[in-house]
C-alpha positions as a LaTeX table, in Angstrom:
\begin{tabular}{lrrr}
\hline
Residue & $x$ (\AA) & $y$ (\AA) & $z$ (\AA) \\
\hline
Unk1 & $-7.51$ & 7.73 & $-20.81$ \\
Unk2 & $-7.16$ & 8.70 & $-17.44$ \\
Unk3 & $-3.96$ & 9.11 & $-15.37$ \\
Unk4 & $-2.96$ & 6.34 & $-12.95$ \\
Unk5 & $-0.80$ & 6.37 & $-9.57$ \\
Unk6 & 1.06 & 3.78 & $-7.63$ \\
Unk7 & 0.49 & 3.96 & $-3.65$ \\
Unk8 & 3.82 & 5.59 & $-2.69$ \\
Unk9 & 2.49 & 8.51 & $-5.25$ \\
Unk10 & $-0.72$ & 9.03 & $-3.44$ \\
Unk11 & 0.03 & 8.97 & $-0.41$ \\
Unk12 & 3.09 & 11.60 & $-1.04$ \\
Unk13 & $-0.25$ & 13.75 & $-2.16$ \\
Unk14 & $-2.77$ & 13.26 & 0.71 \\
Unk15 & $-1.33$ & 15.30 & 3.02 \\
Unk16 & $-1.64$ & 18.40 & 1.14 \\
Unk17 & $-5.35$ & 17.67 & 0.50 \\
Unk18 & $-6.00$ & 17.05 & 4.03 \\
Unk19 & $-4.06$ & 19.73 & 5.32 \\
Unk20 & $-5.94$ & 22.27 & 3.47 \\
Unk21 & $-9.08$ & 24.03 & 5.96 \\
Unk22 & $-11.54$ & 22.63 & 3.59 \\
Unk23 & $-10.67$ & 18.99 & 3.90 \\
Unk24 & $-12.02$ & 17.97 & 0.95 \\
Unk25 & $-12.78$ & 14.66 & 0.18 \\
Unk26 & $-10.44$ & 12.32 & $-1.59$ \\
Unk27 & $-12.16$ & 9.28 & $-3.76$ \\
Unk28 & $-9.89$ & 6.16 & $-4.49$ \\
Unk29 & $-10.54$ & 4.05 & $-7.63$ \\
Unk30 & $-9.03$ & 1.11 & $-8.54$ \\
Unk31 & $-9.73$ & $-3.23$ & $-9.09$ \\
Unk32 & $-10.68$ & $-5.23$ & $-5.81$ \\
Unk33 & $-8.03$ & $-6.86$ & $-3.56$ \\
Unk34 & $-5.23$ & $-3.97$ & $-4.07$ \\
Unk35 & $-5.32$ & $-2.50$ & $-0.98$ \\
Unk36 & $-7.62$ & 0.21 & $-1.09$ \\
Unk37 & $-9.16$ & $-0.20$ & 1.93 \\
Unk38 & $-5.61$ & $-0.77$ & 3.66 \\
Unk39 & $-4.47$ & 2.67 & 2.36 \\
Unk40 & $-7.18$ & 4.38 & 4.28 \\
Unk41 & $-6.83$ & 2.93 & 7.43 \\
Unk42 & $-2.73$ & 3.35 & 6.85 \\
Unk43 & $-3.52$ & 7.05 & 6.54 \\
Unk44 & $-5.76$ & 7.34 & 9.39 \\
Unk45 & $-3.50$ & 5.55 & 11.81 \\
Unk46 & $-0.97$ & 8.65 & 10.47 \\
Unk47 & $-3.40$ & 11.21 & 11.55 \\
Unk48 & $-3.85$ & 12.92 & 15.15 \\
Unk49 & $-5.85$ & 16.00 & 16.33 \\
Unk50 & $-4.65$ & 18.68 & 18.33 \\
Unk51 & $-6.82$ & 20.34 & 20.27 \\
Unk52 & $-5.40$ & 22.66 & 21.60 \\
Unk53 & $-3.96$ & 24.57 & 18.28 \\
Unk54 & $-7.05$ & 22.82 & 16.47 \\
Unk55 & $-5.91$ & 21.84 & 13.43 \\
Unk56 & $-5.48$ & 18.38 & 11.68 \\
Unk57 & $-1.79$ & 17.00 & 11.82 \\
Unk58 & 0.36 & 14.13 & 11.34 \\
Unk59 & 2.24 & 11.72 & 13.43 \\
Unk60 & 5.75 & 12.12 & 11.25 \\
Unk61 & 5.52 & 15.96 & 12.47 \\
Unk62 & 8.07 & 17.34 & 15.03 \\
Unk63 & 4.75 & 18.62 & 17.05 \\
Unk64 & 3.32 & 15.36 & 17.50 \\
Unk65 & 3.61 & 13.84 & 21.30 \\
Unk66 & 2.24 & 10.60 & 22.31 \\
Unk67 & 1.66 & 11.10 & 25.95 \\
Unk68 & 0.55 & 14.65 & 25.21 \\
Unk69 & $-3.49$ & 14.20 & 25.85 \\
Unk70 & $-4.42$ & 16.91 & 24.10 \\
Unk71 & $-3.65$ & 14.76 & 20.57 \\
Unk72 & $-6.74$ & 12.65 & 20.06 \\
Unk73 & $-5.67$ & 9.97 & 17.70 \\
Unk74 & $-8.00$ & 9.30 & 14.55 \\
Unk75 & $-10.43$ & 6.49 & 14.10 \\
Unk76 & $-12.14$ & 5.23 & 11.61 \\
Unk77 & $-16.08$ & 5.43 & 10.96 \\
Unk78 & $-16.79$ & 2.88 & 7.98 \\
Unk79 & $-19.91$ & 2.34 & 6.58 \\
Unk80 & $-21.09$ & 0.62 & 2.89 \\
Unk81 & $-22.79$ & 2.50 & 0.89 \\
Unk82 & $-24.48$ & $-0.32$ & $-1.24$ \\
Unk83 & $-25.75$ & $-1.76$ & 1.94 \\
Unk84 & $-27.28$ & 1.54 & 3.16 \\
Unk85 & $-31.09$ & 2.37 & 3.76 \\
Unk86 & $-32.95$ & 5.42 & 3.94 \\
Unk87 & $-32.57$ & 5.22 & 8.29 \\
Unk88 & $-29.35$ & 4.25 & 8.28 \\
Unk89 & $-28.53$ & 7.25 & 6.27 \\
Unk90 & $-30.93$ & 10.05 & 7.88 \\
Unk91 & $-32.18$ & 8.21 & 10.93 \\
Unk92 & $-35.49$ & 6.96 & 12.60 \\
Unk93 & $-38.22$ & 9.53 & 14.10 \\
Unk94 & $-38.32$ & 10.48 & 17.39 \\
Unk95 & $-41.57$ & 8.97 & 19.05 \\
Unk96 & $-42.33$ & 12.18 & 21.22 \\
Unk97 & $-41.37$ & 14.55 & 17.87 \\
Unk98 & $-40.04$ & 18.20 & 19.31 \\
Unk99 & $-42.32$ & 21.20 & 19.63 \\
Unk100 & $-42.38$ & 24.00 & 17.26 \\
Unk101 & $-45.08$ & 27.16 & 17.76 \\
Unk102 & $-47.18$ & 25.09 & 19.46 \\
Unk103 & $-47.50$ & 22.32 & 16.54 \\
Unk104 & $-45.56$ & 18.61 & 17.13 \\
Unk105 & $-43.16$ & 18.06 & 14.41 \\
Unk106 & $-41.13$ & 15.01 & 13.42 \\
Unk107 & $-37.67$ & 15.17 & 14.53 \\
Unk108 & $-35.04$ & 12.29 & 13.68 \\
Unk109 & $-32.60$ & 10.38 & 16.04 \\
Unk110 & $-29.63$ & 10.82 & 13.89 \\
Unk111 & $-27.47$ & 7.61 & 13.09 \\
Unk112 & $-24.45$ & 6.44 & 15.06 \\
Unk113 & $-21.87$ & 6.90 & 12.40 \\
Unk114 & $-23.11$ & 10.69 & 10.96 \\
Unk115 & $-23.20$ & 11.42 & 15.35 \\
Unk116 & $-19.24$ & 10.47 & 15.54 \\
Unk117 & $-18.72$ & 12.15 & 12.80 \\
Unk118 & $-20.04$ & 15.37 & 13.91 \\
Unk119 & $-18.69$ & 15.38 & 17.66 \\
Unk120 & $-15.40$ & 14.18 & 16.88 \\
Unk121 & $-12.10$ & 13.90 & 14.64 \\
Unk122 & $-12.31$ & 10.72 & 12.62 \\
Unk123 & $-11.86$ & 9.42 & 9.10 \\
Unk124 & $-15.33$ & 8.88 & 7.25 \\
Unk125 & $-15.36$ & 5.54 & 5.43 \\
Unk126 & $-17.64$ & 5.41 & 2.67 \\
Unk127 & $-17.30$ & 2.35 & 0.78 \\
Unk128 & $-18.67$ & 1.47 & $-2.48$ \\
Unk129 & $-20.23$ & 5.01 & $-3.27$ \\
Unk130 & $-20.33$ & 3.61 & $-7.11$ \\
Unk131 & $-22.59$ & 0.58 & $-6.39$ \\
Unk132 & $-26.38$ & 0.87 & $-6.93$ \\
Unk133 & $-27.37$ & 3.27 & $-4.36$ \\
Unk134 & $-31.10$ & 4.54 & $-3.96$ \\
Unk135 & $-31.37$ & 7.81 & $-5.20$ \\
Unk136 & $-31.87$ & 9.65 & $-1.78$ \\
Unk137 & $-28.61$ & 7.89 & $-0.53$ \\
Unk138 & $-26.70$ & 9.08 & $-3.26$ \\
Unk139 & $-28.11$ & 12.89 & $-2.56$ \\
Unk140 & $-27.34$ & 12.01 & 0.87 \\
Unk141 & $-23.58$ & 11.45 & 0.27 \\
Unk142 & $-23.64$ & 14.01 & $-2.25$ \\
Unk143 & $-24.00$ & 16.73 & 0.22 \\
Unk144 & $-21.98$ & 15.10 & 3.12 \\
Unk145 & $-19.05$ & 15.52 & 0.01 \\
Unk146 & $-20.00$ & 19.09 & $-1.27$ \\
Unk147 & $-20.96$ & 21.15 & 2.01 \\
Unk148 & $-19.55$ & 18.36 & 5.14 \\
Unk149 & $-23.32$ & 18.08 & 6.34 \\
Unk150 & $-26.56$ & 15.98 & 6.33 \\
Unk151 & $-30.02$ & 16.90 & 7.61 \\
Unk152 & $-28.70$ & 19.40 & 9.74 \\
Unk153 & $-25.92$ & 18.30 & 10.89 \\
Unk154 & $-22.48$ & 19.11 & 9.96 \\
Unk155 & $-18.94$ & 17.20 & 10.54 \\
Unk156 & $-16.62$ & 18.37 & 12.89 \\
Unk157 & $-13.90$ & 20.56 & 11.58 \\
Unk158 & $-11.55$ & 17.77 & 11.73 \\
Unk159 & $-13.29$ & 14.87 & 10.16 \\
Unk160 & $-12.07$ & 13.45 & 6.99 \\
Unk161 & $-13.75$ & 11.68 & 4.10 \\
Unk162 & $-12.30$ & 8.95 & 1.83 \\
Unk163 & $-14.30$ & 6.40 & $-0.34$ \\
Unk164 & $-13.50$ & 3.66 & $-2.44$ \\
Unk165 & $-14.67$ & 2.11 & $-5.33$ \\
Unk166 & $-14.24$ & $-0.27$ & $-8.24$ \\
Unk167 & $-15.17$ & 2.30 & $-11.10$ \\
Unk168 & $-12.87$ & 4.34 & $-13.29$ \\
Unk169 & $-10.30$ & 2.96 & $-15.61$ \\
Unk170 & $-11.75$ & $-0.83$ & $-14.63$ \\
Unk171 & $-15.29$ & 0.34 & $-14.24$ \\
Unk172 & $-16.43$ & $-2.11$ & $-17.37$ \\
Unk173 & $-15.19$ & $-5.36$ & $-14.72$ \\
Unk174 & $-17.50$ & $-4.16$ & $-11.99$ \\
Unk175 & $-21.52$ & $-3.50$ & $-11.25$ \\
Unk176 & $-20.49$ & $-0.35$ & $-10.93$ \\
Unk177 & $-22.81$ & 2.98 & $-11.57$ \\
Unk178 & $-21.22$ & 5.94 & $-13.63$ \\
Unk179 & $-20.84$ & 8.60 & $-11.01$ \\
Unk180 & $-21.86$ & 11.71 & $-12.86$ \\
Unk181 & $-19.81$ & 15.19 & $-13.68$ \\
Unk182 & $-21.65$ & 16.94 & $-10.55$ \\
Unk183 & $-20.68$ & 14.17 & $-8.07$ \\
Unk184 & $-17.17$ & 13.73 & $-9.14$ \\
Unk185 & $-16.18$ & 17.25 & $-9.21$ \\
Unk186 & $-16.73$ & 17.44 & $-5.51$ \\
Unk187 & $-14.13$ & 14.59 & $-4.95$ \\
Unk188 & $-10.18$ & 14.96 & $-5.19$ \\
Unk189 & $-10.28$ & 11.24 & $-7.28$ \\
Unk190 & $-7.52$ & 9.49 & $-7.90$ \\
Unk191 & $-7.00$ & 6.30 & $-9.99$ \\
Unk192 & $-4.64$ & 3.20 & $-8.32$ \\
Unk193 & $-2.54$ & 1.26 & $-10.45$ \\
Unk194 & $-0.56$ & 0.19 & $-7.58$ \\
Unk195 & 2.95 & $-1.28$ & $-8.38$ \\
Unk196 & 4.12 & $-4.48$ & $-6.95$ \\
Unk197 & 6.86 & $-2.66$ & $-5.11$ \\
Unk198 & 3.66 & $-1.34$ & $-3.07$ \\
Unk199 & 2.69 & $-4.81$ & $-1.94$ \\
Unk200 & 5.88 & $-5.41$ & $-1.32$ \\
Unk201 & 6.89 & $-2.51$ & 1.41 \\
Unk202 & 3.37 & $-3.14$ & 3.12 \\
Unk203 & 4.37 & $-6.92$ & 2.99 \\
Unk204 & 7.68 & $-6.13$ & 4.44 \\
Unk205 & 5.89 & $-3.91$ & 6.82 \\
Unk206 & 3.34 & $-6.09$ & 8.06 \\
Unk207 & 5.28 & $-9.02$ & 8.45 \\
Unk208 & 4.39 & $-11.47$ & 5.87 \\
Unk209 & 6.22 & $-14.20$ & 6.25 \\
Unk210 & 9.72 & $-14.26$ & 4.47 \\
Unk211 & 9.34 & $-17.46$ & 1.92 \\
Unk212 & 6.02 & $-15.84$ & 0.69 \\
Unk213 & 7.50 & $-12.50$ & 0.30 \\
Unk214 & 10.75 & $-13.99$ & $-1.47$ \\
Unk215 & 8.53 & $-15.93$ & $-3.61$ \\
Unk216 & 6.34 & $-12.57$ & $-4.55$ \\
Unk217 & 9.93 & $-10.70$ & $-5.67$ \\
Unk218 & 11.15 & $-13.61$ & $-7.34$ \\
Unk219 & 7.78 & $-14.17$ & $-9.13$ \\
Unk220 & 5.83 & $-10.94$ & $-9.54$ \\
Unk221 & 3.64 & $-12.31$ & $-12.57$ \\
Unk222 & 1.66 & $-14.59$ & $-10.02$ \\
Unk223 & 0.85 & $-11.34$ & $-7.52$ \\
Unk224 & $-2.30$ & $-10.32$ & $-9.47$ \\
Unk225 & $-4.04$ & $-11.22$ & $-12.52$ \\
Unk226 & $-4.69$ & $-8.29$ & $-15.12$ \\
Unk227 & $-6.04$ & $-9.88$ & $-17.50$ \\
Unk228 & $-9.40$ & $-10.83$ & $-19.13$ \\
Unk229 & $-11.26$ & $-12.26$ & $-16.25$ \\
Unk230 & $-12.85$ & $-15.83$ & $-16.63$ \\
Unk231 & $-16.05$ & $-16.20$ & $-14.85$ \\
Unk232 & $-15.83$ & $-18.12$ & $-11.11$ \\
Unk233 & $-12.35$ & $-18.64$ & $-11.86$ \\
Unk234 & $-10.29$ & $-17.94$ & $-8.71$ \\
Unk235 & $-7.18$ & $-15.84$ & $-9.20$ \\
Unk236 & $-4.56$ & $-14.04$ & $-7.18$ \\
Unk237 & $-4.62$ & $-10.82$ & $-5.90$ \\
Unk238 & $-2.67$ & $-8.96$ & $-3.47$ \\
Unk239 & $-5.52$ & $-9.24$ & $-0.92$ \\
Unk240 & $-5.74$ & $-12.90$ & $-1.48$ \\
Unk241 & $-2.10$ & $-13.65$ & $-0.77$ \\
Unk242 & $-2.10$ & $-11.33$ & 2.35 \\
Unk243 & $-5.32$ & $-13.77$ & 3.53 \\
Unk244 & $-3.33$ & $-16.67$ & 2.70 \\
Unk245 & $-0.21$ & $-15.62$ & 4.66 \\
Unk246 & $-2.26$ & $-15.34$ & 7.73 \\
Unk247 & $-3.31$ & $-19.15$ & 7.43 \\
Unk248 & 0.12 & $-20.29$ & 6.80 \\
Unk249 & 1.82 & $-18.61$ & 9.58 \\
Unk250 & $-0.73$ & $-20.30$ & 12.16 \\
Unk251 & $-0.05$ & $-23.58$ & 10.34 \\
Unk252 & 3.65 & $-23.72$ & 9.82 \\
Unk253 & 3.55 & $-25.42$ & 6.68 \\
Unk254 & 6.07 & $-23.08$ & 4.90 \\
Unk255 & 8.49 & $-24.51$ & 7.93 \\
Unk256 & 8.72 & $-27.99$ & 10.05 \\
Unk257 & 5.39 & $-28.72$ & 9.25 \\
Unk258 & 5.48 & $-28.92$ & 5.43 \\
Unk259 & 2.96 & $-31.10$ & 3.29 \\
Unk260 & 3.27 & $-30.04$ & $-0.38$ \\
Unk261 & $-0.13$ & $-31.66$ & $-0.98$ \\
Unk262 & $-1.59$ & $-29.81$ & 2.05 \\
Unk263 & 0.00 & $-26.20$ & 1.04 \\
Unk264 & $-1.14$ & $-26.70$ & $-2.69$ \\
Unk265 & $-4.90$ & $-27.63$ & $-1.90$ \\
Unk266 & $-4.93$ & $-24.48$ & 0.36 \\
Unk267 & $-2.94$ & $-22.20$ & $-1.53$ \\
Unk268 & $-5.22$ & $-23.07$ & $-4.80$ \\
Unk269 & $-8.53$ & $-21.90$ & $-2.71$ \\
Unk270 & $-6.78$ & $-18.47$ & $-2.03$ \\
Unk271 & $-5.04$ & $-17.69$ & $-5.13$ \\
Unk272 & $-5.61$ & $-20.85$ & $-8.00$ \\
Unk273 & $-3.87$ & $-23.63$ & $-9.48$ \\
Unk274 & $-1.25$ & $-21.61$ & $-11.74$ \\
Unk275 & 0.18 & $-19.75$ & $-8.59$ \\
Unk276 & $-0.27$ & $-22.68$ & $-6.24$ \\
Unk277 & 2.02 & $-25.23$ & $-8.65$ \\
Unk278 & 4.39 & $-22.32$ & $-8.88$ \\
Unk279 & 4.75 & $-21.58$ & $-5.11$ \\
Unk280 & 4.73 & $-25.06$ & $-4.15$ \\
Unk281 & 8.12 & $-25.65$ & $-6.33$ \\
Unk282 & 9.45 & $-22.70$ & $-4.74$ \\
Unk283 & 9.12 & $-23.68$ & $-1.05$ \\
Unk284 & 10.39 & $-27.08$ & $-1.86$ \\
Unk285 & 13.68 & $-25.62$ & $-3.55$ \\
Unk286 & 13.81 & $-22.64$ & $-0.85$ \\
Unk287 & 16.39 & $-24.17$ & 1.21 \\
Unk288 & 18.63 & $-23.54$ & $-2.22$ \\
Unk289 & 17.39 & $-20.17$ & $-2.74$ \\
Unk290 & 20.25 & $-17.46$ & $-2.25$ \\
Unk291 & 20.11 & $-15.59$ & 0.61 \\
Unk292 & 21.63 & $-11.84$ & 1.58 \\
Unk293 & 24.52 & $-13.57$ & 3.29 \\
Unk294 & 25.44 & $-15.81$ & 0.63 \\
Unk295 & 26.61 & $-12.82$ & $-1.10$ \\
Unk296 & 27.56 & $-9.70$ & 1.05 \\
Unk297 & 28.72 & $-12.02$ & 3.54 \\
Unk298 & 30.17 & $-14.85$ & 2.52 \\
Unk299 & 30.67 & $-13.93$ & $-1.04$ \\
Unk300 & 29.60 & $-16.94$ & $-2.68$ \\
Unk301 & 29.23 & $-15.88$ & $-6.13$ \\
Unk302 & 29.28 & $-19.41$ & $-7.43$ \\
Unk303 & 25.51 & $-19.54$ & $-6.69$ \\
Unk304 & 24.66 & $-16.96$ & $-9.22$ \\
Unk305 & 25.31 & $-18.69$ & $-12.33$ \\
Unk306 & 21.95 & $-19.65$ & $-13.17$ \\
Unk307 & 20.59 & $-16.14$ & $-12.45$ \\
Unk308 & 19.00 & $-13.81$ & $-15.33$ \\
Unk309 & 18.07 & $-10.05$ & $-14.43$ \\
Unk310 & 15.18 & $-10.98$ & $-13.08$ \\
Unk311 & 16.94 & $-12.74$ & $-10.59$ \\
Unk312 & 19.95 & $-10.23$ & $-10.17$ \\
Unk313 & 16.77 & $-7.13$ & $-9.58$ \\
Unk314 & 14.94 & $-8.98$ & $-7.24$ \\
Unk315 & 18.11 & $-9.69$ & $-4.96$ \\
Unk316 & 18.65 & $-5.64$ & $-5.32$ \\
Unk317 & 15.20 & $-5.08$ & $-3.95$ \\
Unk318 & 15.74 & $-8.19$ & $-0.93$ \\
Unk319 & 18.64 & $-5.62$ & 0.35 \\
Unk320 & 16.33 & $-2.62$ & 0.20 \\
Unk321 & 14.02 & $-4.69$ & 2.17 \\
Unk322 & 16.40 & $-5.86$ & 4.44 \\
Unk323 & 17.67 & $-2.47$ & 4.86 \\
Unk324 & 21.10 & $-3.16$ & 3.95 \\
Unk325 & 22.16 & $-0.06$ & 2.97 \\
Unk326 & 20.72 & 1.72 & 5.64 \\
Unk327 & 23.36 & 1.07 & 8.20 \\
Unk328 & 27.14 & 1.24 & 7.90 \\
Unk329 & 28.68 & $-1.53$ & 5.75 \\
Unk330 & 31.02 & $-3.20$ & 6.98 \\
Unk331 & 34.32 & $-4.13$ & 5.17 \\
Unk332 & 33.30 & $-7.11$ & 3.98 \\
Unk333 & 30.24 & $-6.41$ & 2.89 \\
Unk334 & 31.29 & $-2.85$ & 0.64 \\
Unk335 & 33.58 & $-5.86$ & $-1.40$ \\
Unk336 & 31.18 & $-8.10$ & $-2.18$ \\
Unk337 & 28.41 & $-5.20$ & $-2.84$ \\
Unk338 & 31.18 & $-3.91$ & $-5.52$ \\
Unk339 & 31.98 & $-7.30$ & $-6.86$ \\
Unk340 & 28.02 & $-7.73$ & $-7.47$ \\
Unk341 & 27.53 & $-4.52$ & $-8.73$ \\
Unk342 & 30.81 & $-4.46$ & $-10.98$ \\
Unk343 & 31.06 & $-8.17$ & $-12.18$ \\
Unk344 & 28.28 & $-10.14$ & $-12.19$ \\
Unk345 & 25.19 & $-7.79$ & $-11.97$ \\
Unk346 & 23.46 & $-6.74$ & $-15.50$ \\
Unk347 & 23.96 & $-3.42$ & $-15.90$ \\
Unk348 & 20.50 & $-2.13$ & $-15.81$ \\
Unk349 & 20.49 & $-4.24$ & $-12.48$ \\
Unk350 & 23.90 & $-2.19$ & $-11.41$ \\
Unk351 & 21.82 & 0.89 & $-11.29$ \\
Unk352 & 19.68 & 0.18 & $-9.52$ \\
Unk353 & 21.75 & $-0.96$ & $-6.67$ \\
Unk354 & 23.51 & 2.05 & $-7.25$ \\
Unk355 & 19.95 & 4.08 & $-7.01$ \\
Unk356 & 19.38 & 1.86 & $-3.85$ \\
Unk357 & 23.05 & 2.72 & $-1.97$ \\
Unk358 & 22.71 & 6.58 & $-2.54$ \\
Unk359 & 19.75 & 6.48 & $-0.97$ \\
Unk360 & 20.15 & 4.19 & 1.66 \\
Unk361 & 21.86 & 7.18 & 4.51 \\
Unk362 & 21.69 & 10.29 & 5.44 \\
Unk363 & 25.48 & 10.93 & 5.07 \\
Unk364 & 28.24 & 9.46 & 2.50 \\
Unk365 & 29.65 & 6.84 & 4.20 \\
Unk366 & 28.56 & 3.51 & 2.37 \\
Unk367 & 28.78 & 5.37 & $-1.11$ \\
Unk368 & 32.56 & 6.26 & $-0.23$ \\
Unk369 & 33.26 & 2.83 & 1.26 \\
Unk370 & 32.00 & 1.50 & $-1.97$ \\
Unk371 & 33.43 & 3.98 & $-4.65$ \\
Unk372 & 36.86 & 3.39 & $-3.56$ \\
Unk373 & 36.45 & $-0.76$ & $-3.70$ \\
Unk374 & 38.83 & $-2.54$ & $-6.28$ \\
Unk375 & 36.90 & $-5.17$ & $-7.53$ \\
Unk376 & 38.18 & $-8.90$ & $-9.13$ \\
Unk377 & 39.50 & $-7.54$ & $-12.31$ \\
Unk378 & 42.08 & $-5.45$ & $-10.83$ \\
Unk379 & 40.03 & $-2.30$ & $-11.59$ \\
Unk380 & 38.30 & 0.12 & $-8.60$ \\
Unk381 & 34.16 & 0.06 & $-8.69$ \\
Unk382 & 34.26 & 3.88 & $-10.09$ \\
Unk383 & 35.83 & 2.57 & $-13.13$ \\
Unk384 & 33.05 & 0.66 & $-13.91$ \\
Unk385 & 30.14 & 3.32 & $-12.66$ \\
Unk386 & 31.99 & 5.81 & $-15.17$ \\
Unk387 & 31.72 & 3.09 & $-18.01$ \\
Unk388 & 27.92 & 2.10 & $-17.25$ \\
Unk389 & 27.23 & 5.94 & $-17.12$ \\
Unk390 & 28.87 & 6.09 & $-20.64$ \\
Unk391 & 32.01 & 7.86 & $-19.26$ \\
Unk392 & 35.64 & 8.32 & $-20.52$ \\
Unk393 & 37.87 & 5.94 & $-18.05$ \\
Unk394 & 40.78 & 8.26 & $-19.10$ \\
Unk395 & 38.81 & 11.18 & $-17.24$ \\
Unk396 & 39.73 & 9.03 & $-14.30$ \\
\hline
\end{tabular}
């Protein structure tokens, strides 16, 4: 069975693949809708060339100037394989051929996308390399993968080469074609299980709007569907939710201009009826949802009564999110972090808030402010860390 990665996994990889001379290619496999396609245009938006130390870099590195012209920034040349003919791959003949020892020969006008690929830095795009290709655009791709050229013509030094594709671990869903031994071995391929913590940073990234994304923590069942797949049924996905975030926020109808028989009709043609009934309930109780300064602010702990830990983790992962921890707590707030961590939080839930505060800063200051809290029972928050960590209190 093969080995699966989340997102944040690969893309801690890629830039050792990419940073190595060769450049090799890197294939990503995984089931439609996950963000695939999102993940290579996320890494080529990281990626710059300088051309003046020639060498592939990215934009997190100290080197890296905006305003410097001598970084060209990457684009990205995209181009789907399963639609692909014979010209678009190799190109058409010239009409006045080229002269060779006195004989005309045929000489090609190479395509666009294999021209910008050879002249310049960019990220080549194949998509769908596992779909039924002819057998001279598979060859064709085949050596653009194993030697970075095609009829002559070879990539520039800094072009990179991604694909993606349905096959691998969910090939049997998809009309997919086996890519053989030979092809594969010529690919650094990687299979995406992505996690919904993932969709959720992108989300939070990309500004999804806030009821969808509280919905999506509070209810990750109804992200994606994994299993069996009924024919023509339509079901969510992570792509489908993105598409239907862009309608609402145009509309409104997740604020003043709610119609919970509008949102459900449109939110069953994006993601179907089990999700939509499920959302739908959720805006209309939103307004009683618990919010970040319920808690760390106002310290209404009434409000979490009804919770389970499903409830208590997704509130831990709203002040990730929110970058909470990231910034200095205030007084206030290190109390009522302790009193949810100590009292009412599950304990599983308590570490990973814990997990979440050590790793929110650079320095110590919110872990100190926090250790030395003394929480409702009388007892200080490192009483209670030392008893969830299995501890002696008398070592205290």
């Amino acid at each position: 069975m093969s080995t699966t990665f989340d997102f944040k996994t690969f893309l801690s990889v890629v830039p050792y693949i990419l940073k190595a001379d060769a450049h090799h290619p890197i294939m990503i496999r995984g089931r439609h809708g996950v963000g695939k396609s999102q993940v290579v245009y996320q890494t080529a938006g990281k990626l710059y060339w300088d051309t003046k130390e020639q060498h592939l870099g990215y934009k997190n590195d100290d080197i890296y100037n905006a305003n410097d012209d001598r970084f060209v920034n990457y684009t990205i040349v995209e181009r789907r394989a399963s639609q692909m003919s014979e010209g678009d791959l190799l190109g058409i003949p010239k009409p006045e051929g080229v002269d060779i020892n006195g004989e005309t020969a045929m000489a090609f006008n190479a395509p666009d996308w294999l021209i910008t690929a050879c002249t310049e830095p960019c990220v080549l795009f194949m998509d769908e390399l596992d779909r039924d290709l002819s057998g001279q655009i598979r060859q064709g791709f085949f050596e653009v993968a194993d030697s970075r050229k095609l009829a002559g013509w070879h990539l520039h030094p800094g072009t990179v080469i991604f694909s993606a594709c349905n096959g691998g671990i969910h090939g049997s869903q998809y009309q997919v074609a086996e890519l053989d031994p030979a092809e594969l071995s010529r690919w650094a391929t990687f299979d995406i299980e992505p996690s919904v913590e993932d969709w959720l940073n992108w989300a939070s990234d990309s500004n999804v709007d806030k009821v969808l994304w509280d919905f999506i923590n509070m209810n990750r069942v109804h992200l994606e569907h994994n299993d069996d797949i009924e024919p023509n049924k339509v079901y969510p996905s992570r792509r489908s939710w993105a598409r239907l975030d862009e309608v609402l926020q145009t509309s409104d109808l997740l604020g003043e201009n709610f119609n919970a028989g509008v949102l459900f009709a449109l939110t069953t043609g994006y993601v179907g009826s089990e999700a939509a009934i499920t959302f739908v309930d959720f805006v209309k109780t939103y307004d009683r949802q618990v919010n970040l300064e319920d808690i760390l602010d106002n310290g209404e702990f009434d409000k979490l009564k009804e919770w389970g830990i499903n409830e208590y983790a997704a509130f831990v992962d709203k002040m990730e999110a929110a970058d909470v921890f990231a910034i200095e707590l205030t007084d206030v707030r290190a109390k009522n972090v302790a009193e949810f961590f100590a009292t009412y939080a599950p304990s599983e839930v308590s570490m990973k808030l814990w997990t979440a505060l050590t790793n929110g800063r650079n320095d110590d200051s919110n872990v100190i402010k926090f250790y030395t809290q003394v929480v409702s029972d009388g007892r200080p928050v490192s009483t209670h860390l030392v008893e969830m960590c299995g501890g002696d209190n008398e070592d205290q």
